[in-house]
C-alpha positions in Angstrom: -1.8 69.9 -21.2 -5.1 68.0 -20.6 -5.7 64.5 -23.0 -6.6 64.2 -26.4 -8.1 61.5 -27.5 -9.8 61.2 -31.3 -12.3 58.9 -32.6 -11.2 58.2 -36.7 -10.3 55.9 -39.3 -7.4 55.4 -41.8 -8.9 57.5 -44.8 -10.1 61.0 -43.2 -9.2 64.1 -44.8 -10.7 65.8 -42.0 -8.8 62.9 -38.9 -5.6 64.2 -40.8 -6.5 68.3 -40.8 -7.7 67.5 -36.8 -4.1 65.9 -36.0 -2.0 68.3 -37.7 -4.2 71.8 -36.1 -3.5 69.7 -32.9 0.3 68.7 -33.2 0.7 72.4 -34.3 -1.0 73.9 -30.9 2.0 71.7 -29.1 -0.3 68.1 -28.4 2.9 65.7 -28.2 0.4 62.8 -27.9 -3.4 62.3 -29.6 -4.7 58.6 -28.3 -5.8 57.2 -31.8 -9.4 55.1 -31.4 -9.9 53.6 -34.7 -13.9 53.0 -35.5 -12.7 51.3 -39.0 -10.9 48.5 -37.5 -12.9 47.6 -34.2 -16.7 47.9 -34.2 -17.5 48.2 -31.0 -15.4 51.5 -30.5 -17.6 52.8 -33.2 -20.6 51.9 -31.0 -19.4 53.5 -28.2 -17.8 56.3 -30.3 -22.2 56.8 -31.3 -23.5 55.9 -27.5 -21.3 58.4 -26.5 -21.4 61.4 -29.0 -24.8 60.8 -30.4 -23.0 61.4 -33.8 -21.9 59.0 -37.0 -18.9 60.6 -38.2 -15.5 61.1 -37.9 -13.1 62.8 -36.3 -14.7 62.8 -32.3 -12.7 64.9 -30.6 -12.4 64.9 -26.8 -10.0 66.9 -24.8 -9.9 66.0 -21.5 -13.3 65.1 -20.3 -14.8 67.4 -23.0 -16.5 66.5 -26.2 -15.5 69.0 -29.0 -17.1 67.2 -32.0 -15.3 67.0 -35.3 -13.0 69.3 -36.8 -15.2 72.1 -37.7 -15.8 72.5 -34.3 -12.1 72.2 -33.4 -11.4 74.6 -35.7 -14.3 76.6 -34.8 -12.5 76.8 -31.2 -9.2 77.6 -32.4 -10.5 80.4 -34.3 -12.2 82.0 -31.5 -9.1 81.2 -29.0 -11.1 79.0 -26.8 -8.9 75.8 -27.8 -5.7 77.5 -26.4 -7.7 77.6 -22.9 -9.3 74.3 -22.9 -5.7 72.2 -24.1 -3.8 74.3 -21.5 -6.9 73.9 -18.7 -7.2 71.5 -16.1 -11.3 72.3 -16.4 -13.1 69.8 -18.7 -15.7 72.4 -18.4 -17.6 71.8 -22.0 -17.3 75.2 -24.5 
C-alpha cells in the first residue's frame, strides 16, 4: 500500500472525515504534518500545493487535495487503485 501522508491541524472536521474514509480503505499508517503547530510546514504545505487549507492529501508521490477530492476518488473507485498502486501517476 503506497504512503499517506496528510497536511492538517488539531480542529478539522474535514482532517478527521479524511483519516477515518482512509483507516476504513485498510491505511494502517497516515504521517500526520501539522500546519497549526509548525509554520514552516504550513509554508511548504502552500509552496507545494498552491492551496491554503486543510487536509493536503498525498498518497505516494501524488497530490489528491483535500477531502472532497479524496472522496471524490473513492466514489469513482480510483482511490482503491491509486492506495493499492505502486504508480504515483496523478488522477
Amino acid at each position: 500500500m503506497n504512503k499517506v501522508r496528510m497536511y492538517s491541524t488539531a480542529i478539522c472536521p474535514y482532517c478527521v472525515m479524511a483519516e477515518r474514509l482512509l483507516l476504513g480503505k485498510g491505511v494502517s499508517q497516515i504521517e500526520k504534518l501539522r500546519v497549526d503547530l509548525d509554520p514552516a510546514l504550513r509554508a511548504e504545505m502552500m509552496e507545494k500545493t498552491r492551496r491554503r487549507t486543510v487536509p493536503q492529501i498525498y498518497i505516494g508521490e501524488t497530490h489528491v487535495g483535500g477531502f472532497d477530492d479524496l472522496a471524490r476518488l473513492d466514489r469513482s473507485g480510483q482511490l482503491n487503485k491509486l492506495l493499492n498502486s505502486g504508480d504515483d501517476e496523478t488522477s
